[in-house]
PyMOL Python script that loads the backbone (N, CA, C, O; Angstrom):
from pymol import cmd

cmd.read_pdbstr("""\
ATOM      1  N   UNK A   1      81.966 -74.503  18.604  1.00  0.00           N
ATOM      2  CA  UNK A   1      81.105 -74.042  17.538  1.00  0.00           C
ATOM      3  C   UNK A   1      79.962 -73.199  18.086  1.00  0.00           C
ATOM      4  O   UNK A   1      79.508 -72.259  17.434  1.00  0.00           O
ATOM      5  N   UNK A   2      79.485 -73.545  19.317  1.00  0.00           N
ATOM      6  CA  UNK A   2      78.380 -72.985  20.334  1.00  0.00           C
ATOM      7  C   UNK A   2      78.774 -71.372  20.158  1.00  0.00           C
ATOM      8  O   UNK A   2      77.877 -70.582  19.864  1.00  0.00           O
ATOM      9  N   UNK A   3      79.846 -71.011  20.306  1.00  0.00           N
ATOM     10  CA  UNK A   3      80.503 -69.595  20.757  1.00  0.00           C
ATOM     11  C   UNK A   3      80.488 -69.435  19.708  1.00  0.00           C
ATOM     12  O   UNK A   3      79.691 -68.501  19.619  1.00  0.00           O
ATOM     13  N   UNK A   4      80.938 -69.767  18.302  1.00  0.00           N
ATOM     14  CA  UNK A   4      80.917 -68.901  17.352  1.00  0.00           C
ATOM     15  C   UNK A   4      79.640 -68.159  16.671  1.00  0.00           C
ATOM     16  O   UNK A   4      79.530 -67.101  16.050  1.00  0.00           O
ATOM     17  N   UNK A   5      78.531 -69.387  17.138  1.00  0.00           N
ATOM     18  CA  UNK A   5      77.067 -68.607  16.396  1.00  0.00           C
ATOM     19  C   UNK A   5      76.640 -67.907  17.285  1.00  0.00           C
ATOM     20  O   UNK A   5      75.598 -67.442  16.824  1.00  0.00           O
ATOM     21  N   UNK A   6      76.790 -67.500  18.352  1.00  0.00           N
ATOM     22  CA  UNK A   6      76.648 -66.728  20.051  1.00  0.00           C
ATOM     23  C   UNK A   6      77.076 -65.229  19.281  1.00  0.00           C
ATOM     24  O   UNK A   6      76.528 -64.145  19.081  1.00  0.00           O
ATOM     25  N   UNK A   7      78.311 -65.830  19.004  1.00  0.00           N
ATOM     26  CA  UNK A   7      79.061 -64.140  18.505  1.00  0.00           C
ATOM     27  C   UNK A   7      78.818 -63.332  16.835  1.00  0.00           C
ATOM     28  O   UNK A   7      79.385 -62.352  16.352  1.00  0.00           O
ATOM     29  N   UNK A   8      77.646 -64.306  16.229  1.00  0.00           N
ATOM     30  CA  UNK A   8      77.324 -64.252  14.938  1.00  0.00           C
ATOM     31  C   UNK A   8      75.692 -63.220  15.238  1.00  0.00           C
ATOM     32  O   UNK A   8      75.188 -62.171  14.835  1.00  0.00           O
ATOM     33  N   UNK A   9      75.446 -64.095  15.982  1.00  0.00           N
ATOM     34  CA  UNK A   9      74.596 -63.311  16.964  1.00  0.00           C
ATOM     35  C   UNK A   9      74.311 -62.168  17.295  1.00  0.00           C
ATOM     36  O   UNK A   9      73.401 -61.627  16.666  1.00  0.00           O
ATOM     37  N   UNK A  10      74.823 -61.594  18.125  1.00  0.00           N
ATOM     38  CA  UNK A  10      75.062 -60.793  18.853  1.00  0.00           C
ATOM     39  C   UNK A  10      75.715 -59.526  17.681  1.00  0.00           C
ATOM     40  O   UNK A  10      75.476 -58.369  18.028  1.00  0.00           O
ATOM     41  N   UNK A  11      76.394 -59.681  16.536  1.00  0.00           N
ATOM     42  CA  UNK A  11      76.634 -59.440  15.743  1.00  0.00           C
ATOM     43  C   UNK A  11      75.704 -58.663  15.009  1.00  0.00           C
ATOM     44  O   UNK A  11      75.724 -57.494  14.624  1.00  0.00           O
ATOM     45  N   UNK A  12      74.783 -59.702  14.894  1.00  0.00           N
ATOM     46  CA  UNK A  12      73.714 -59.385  14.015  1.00  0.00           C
ATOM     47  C   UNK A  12      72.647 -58.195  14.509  1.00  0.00           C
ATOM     48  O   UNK A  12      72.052 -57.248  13.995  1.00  0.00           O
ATOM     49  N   UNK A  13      72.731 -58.625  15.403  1.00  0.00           N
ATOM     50  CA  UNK A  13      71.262 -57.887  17.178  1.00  0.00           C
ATOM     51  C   UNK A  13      71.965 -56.160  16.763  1.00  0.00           C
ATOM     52  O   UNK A  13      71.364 -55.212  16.259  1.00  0.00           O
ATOM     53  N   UNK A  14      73.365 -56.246  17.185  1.00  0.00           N
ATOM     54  CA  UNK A  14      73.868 -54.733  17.424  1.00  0.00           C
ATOM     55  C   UNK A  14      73.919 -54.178  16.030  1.00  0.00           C
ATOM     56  O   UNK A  14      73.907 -52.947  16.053  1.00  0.00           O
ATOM     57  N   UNK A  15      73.993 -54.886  14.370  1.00  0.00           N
ATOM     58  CA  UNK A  15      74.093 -53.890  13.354  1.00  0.00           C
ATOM     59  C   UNK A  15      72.451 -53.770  13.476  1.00  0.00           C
ATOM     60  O   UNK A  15      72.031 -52.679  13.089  1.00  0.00           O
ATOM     61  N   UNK A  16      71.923 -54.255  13.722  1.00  0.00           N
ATOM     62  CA  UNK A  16      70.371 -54.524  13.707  1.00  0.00           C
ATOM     63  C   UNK A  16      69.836 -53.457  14.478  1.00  0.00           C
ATOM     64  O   UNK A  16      68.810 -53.005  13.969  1.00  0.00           O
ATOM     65  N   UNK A  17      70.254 -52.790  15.748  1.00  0.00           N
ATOM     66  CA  UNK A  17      70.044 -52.212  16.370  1.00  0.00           C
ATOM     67  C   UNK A  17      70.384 -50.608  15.933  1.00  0.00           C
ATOM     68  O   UNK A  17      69.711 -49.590  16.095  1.00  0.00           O
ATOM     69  N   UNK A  18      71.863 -50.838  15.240  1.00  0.00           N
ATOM     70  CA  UNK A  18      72.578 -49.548  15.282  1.00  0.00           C
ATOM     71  C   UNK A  18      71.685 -48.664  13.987  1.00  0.00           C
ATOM     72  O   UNK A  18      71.200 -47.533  14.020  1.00  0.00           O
ATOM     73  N   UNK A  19      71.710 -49.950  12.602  1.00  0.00           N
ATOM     74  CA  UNK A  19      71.146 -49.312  11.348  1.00  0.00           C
ATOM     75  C   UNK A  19      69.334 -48.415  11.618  1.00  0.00           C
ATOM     76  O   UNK A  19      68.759 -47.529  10.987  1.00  0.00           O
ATOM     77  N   UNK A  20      68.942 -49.265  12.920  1.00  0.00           N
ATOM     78  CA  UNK A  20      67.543 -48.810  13.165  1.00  0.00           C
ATOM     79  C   UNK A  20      67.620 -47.245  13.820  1.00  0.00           C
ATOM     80  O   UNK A  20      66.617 -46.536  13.731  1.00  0.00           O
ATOM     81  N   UNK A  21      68.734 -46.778  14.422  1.00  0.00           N
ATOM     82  CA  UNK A  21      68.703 -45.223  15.203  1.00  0.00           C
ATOM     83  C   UNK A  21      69.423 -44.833  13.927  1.00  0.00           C
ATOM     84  O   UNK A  21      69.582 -43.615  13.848  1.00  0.00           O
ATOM     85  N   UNK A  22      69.877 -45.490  12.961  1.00  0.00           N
ATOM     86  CA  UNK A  22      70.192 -44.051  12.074  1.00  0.00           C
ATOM     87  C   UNK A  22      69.320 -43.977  10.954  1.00  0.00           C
ATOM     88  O   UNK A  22      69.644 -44.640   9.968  1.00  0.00           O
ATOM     89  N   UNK A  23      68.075 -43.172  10.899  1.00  0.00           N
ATOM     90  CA  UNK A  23      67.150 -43.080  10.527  1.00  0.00           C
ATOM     91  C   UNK A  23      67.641 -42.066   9.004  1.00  0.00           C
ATOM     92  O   UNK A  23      68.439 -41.129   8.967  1.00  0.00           O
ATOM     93  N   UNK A  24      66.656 -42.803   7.617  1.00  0.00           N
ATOM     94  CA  UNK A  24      67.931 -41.879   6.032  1.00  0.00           C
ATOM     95  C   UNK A  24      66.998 -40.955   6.396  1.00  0.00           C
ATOM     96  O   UNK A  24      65.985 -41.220   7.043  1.00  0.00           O
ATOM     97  N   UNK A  25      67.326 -39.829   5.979  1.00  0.00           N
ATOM     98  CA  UNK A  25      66.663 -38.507   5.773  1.00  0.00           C
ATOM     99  C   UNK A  25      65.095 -38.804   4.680  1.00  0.00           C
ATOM    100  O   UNK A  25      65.045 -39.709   3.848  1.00  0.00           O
ATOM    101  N   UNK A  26      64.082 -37.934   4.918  1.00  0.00           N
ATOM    102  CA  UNK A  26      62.801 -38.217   4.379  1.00  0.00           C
ATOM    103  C   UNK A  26      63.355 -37.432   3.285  1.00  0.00           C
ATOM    104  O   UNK A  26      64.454 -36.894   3.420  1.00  0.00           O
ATOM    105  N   UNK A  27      62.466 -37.289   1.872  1.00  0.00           N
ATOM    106  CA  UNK A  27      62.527 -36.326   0.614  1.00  0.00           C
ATOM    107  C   UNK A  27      62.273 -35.318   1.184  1.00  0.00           C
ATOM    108  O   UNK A  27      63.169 -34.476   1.112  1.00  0.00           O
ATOM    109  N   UNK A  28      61.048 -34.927   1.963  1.00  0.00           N
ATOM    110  CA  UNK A  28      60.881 -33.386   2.567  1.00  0.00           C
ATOM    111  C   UNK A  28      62.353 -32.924   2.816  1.00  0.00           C
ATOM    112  O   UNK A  28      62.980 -32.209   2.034  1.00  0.00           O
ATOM    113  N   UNK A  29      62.843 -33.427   4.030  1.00  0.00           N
ATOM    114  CA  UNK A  29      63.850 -32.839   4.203  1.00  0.00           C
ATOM    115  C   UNK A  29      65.084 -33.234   3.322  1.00  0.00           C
ATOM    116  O   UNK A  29      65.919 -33.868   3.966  1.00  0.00           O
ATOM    117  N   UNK A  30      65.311 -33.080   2.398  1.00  0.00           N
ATOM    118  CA  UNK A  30      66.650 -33.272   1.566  1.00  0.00           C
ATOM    119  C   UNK A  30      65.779 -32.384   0.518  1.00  0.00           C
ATOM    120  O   UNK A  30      66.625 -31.788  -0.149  1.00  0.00           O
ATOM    121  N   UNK A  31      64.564 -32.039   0.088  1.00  0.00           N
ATOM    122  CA  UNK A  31      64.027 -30.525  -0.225  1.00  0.00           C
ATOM    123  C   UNK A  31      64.721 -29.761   0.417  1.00  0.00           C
ATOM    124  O   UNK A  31      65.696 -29.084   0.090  1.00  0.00           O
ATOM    125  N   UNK A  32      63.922 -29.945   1.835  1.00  0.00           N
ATOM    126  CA  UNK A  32      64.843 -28.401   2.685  1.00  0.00           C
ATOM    127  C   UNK A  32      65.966 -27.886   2.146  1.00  0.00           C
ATOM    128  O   UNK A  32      66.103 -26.815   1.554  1.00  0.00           O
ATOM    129  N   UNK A  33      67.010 -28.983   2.466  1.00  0.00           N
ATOM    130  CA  UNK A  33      68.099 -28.681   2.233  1.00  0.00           C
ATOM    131  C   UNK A  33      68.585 -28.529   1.167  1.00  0.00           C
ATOM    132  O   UNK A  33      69.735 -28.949   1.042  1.00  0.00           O
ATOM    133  N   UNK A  34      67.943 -27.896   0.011  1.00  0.00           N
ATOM    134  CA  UNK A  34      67.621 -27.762  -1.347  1.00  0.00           C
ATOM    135  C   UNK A  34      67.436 -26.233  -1.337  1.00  0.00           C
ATOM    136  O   UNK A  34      67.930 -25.208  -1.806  1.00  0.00           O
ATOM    137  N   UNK A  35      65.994 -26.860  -0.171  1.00  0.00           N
ATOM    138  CA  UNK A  35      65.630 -24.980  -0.372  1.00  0.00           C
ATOM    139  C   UNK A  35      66.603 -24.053   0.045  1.00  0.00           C
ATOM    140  O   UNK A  35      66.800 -23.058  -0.652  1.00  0.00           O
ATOM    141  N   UNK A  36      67.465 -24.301   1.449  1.00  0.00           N
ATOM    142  CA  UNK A  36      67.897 -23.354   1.886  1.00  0.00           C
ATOM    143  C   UNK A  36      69.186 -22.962   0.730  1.00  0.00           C
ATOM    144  O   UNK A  36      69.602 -21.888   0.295  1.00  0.00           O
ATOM    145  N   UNK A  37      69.498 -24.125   0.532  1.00  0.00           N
ATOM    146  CA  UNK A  37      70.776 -23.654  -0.979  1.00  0.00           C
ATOM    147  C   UNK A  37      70.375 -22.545  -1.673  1.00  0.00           C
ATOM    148  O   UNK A  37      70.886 -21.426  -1.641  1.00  0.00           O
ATOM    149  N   UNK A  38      69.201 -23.012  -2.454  1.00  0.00           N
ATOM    150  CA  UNK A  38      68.204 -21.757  -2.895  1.00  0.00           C
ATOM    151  C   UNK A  38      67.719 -20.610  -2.823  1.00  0.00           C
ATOM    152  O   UNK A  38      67.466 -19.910  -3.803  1.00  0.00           O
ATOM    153  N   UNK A  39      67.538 -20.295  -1.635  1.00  0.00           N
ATOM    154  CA  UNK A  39      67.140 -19.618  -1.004  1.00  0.00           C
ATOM    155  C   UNK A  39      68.314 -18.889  -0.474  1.00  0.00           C
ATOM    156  O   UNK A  39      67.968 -17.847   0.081  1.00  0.00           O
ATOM    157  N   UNK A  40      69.833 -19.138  -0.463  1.00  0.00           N
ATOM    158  CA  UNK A  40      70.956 -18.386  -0.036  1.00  0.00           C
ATOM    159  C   UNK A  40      71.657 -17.917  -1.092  1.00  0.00           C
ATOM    160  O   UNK A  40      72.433 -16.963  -1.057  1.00  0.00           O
ATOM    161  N   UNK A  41      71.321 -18.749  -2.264  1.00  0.00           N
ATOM    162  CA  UNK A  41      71.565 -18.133  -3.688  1.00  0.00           C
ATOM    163  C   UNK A  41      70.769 -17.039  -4.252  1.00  0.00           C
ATOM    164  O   UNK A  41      71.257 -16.550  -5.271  1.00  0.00           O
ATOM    165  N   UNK A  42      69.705 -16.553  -3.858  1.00  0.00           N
ATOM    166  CA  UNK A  42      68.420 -16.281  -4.161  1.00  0.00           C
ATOM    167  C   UNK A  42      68.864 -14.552  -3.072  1.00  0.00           C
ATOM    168  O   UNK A  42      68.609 -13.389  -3.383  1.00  0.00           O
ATOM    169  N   UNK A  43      69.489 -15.025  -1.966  1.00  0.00           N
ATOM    170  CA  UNK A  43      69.901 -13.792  -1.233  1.00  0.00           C
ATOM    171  C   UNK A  43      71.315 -13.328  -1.663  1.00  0.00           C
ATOM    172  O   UNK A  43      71.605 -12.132  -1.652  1.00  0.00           O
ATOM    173  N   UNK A  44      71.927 -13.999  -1.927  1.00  0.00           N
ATOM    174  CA  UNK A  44      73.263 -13.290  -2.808  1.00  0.00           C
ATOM    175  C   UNK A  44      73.207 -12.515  -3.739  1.00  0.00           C
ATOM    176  O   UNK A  44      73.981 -11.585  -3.962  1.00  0.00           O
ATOM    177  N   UNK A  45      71.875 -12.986  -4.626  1.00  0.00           N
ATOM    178  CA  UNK A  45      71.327 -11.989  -6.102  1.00  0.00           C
ATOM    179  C   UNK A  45      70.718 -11.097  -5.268  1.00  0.00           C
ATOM    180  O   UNK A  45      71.131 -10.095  -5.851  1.00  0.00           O
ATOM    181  N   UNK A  46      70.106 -10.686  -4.424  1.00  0.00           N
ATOM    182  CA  UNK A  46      69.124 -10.109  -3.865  1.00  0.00           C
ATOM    183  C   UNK A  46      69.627  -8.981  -3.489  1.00  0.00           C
ATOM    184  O   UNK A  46      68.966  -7.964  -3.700  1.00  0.00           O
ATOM    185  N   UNK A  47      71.316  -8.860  -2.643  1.00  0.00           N
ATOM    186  CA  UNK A  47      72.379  -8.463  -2.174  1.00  0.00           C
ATOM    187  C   UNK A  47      72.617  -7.592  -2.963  1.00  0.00           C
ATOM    188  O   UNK A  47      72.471  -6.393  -2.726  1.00  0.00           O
ATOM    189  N   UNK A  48      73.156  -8.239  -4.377  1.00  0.00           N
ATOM    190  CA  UNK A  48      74.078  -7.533  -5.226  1.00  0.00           C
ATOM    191  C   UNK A  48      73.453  -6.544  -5.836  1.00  0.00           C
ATOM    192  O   UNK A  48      73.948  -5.418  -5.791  1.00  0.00           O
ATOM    193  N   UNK A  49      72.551  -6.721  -6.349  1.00  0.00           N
ATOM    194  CA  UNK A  49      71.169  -5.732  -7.124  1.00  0.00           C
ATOM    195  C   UNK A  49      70.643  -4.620  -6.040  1.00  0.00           C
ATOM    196  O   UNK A  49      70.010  -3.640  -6.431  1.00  0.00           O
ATOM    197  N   UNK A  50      70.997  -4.868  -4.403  1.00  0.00           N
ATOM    198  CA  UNK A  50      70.117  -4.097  -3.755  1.00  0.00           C
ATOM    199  C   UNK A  50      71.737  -3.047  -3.675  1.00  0.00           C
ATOM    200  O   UNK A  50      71.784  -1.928  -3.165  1.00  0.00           O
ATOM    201  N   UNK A  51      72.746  -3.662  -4.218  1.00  0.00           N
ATOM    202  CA  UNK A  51      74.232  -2.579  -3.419  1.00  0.00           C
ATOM    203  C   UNK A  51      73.910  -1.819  -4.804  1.00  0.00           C
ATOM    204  O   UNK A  51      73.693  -0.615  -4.673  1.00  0.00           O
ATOM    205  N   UNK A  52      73.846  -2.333  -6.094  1.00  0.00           N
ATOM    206  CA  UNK A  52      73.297  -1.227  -7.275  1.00  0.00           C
ATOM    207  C   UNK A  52      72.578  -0.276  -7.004  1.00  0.00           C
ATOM    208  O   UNK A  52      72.755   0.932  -7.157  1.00  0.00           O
ATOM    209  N   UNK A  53      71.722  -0.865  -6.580  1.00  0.00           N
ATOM    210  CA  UNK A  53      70.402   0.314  -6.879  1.00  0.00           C
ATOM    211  C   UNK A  53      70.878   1.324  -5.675  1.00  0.00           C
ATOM    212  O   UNK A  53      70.605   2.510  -5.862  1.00  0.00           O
ATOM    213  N   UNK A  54      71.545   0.990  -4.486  1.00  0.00           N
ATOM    214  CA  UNK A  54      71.691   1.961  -3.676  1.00  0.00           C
ATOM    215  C   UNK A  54      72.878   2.976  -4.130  1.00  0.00           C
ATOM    216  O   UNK A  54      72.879   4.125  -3.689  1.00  0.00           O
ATOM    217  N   UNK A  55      74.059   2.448  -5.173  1.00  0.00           N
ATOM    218  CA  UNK A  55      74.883   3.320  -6.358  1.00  0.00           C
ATOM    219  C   UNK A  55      73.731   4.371  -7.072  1.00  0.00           C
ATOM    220  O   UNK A  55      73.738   5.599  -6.993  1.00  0.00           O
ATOM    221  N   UNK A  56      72.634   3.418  -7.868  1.00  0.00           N
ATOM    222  CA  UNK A  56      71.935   4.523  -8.414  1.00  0.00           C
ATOM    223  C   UNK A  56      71.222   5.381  -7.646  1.00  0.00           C
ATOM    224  O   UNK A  56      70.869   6.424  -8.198  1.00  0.00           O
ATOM    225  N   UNK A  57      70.837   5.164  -6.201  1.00  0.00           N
ATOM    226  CA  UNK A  57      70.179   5.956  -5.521  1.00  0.00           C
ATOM    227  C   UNK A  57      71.023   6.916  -4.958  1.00  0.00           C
ATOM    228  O   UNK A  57      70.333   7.813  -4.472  1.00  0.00           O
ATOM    229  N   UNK A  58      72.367   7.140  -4.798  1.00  0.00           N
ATOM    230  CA  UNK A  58      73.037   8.236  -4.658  1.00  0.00           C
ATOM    231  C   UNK A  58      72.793   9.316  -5.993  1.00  0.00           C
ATOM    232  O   UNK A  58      72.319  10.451  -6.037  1.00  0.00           O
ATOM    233  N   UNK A  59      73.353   8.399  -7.058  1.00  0.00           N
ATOM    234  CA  UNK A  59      73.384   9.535  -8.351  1.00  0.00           C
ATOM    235  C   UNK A  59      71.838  10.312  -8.657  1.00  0.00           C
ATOM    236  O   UNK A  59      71.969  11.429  -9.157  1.00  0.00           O
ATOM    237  N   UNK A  60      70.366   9.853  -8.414  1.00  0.00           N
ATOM    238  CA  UNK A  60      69.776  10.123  -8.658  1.00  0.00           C
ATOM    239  C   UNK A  60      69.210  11.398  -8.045  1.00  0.00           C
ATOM    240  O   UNK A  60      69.775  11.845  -7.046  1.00  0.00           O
ATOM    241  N   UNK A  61      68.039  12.091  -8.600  1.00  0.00           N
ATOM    242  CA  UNK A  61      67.433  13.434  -7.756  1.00  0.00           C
ATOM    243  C   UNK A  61      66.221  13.511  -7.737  1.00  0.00           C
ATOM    244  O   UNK A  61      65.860  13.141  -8.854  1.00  0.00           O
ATOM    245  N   UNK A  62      65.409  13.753  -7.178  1.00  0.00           N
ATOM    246  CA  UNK A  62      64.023  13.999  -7.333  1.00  0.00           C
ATOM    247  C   UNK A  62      62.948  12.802  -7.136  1.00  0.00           C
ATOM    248  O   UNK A  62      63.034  11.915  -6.286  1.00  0.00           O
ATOM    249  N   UNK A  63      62.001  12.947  -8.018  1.00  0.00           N
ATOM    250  CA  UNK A  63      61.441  11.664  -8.487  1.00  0.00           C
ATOM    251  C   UNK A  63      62.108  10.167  -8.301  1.00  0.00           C
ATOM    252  O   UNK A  63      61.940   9.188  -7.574  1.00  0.00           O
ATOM    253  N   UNK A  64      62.816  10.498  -9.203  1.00  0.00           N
ATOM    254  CA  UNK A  64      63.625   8.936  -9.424  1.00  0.00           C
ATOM    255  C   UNK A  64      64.353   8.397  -7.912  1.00  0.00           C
ATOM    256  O   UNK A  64      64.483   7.187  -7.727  1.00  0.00           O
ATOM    257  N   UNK A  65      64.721   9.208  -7.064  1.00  0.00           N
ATOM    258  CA  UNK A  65      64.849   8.731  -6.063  1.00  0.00           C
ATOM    259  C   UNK A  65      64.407   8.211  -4.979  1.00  0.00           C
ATOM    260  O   UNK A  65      64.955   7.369  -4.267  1.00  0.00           O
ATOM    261  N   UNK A  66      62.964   8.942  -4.799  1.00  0.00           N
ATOM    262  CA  UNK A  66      62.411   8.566  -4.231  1.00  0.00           C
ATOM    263  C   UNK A  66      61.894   6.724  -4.943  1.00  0.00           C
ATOM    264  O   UNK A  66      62.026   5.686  -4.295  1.00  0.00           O
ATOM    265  N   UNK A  67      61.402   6.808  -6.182  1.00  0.00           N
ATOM    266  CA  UNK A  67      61.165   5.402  -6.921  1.00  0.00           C
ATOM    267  C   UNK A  67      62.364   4.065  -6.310  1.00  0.00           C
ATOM    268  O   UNK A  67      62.217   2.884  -5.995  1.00  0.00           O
ATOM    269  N   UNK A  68      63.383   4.882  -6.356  1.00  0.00           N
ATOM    270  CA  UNK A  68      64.250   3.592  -6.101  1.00  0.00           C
ATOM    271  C   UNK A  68      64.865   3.341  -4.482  1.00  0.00           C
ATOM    272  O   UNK A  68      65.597   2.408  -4.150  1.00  0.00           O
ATOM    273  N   UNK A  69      64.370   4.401  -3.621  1.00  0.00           N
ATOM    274  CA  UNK A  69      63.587   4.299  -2.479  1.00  0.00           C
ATOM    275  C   UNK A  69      62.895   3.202  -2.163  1.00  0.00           C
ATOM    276  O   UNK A  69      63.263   2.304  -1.406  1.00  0.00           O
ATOM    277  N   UNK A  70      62.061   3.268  -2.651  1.00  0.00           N
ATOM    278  CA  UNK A  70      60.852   2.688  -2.435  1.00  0.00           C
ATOM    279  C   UNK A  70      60.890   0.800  -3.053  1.00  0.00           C
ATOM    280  O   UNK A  70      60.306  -0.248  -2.778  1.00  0.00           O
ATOM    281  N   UNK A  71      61.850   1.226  -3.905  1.00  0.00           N
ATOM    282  CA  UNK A  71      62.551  -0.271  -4.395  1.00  0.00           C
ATOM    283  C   UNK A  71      63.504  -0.924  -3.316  1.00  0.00           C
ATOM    284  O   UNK A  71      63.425  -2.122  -3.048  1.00  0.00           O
ATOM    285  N   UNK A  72      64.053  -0.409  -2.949  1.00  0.00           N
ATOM    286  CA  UNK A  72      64.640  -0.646  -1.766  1.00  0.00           C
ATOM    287  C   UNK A  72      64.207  -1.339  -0.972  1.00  0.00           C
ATOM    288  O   UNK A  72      64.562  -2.485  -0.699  1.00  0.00           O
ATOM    289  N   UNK A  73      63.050  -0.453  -0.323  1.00  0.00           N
ATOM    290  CA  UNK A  73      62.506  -0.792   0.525  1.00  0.00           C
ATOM    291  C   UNK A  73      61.512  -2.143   0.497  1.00  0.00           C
ATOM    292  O   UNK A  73      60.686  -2.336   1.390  1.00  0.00           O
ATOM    293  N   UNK A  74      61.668  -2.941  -0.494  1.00  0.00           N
ATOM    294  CA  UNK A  74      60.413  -3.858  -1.040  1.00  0.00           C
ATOM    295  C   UNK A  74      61.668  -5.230  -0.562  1.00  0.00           C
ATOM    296  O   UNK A  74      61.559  -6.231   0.146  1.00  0.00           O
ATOM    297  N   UNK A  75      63.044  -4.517  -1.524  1.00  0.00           N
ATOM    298  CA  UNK A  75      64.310  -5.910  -1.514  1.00  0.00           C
ATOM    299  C   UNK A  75      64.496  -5.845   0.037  1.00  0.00           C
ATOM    300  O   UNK A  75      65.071  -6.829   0.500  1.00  0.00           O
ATOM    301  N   UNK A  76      64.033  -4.644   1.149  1.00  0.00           N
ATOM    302  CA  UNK A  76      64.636  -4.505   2.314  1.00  0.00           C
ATOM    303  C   UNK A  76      63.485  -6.252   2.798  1.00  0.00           C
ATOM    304  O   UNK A  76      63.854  -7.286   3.357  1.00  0.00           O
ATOM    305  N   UNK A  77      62.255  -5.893   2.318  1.00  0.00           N
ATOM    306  CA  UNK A  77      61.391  -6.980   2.991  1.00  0.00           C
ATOM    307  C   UNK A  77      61.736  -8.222   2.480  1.00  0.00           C
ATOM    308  O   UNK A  77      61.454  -9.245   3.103  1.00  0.00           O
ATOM    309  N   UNK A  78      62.436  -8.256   1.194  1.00  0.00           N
ATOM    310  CA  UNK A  78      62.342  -9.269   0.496  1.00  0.00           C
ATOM    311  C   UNK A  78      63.469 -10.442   1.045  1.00  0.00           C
ATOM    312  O   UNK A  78      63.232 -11.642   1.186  1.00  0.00           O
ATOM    313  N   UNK A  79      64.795  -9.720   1.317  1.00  0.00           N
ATOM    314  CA  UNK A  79      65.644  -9.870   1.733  1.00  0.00           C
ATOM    315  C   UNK A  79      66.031 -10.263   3.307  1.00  0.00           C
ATOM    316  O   UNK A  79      66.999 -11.003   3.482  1.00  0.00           O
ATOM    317  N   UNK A  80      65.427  -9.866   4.224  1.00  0.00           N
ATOM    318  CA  UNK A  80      64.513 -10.386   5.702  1.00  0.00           C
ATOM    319  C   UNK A  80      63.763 -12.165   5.885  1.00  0.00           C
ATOM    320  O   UNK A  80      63.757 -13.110   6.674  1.00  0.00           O
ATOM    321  N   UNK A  81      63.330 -11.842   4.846  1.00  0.00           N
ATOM    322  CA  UNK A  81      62.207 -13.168   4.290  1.00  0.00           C
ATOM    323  C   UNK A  81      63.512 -14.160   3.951  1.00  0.00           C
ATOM    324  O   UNK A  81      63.663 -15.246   4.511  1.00  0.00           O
ATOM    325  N   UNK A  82      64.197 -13.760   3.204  1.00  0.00           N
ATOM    326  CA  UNK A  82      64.930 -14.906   2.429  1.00  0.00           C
ATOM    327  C   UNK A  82      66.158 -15.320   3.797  1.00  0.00           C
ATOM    328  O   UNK A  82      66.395 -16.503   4.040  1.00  0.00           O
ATOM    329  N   UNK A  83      66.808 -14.249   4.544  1.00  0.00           N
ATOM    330  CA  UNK A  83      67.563 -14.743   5.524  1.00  0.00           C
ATOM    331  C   UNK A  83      67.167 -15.191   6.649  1.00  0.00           C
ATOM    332  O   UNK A  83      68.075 -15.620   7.361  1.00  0.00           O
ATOM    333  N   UNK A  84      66.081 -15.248   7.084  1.00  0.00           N
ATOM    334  CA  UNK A  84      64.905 -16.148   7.756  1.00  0.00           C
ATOM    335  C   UNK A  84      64.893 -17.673   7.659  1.00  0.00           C
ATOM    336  O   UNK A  84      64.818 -18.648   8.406  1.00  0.00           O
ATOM    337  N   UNK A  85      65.021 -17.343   6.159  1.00  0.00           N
ATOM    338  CA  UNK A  85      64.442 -18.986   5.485  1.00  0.00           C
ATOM    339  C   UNK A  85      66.199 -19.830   5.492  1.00  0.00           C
ATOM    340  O   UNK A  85      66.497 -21.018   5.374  1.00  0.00           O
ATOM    341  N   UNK A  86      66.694 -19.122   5.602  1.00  0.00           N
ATOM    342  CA  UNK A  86      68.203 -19.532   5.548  1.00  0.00           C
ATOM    343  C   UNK A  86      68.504 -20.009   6.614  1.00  0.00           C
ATOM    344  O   UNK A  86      68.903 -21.170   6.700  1.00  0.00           O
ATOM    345  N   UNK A  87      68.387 -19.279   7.560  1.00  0.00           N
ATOM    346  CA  UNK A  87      68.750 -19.859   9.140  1.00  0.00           C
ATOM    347  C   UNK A  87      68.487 -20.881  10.118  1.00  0.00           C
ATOM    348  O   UNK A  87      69.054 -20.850  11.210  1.00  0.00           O
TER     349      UNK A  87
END
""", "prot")
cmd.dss("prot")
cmd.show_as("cartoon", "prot")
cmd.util.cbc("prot")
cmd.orient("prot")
């Protein structure tokens, strides 16, 4: 009977031990991993709207091109930022 509570034991010590190194994830991080979902969804829209406007920036002349230029160039920063936050 000695040996069986020895090995009830010892039992206990190692789930005791094991459940303590696997530490649950905090809310911050299960945010994160929220955000980056977000934030890769957030660059897919970002993507698609920036391959448009560069369609309309062929067809356009003058003025207007330069405008959507310059739009561009805002999704170019915007888009940097967001695959940053992704990685």
């Amino acid at each position: 009977m000695e040996h069986q509570k020895l090995k009830e034991y010892i039992r206990k010590e190692i789930t005791s031990i094991l459940s303590e190194s696997e530490e649950e994830p905090t809310s911050s991080e299960l945010k994160k991993k929220d955000s980056v979902v977000s934030a890769s969804n957030k660059l897919q829209k970002l993507v698609k709207k920036m391959k448009e406007k560069a369609k309309e920036f062929k067809a356009a002349e003058g003025d207007e091109k330069e405008k959507i230029k310059d739009e561009l160039k805002k999704m170019t920063k915007e888009k940097k930022e967001l695959e940053k936050s992704v990685e």
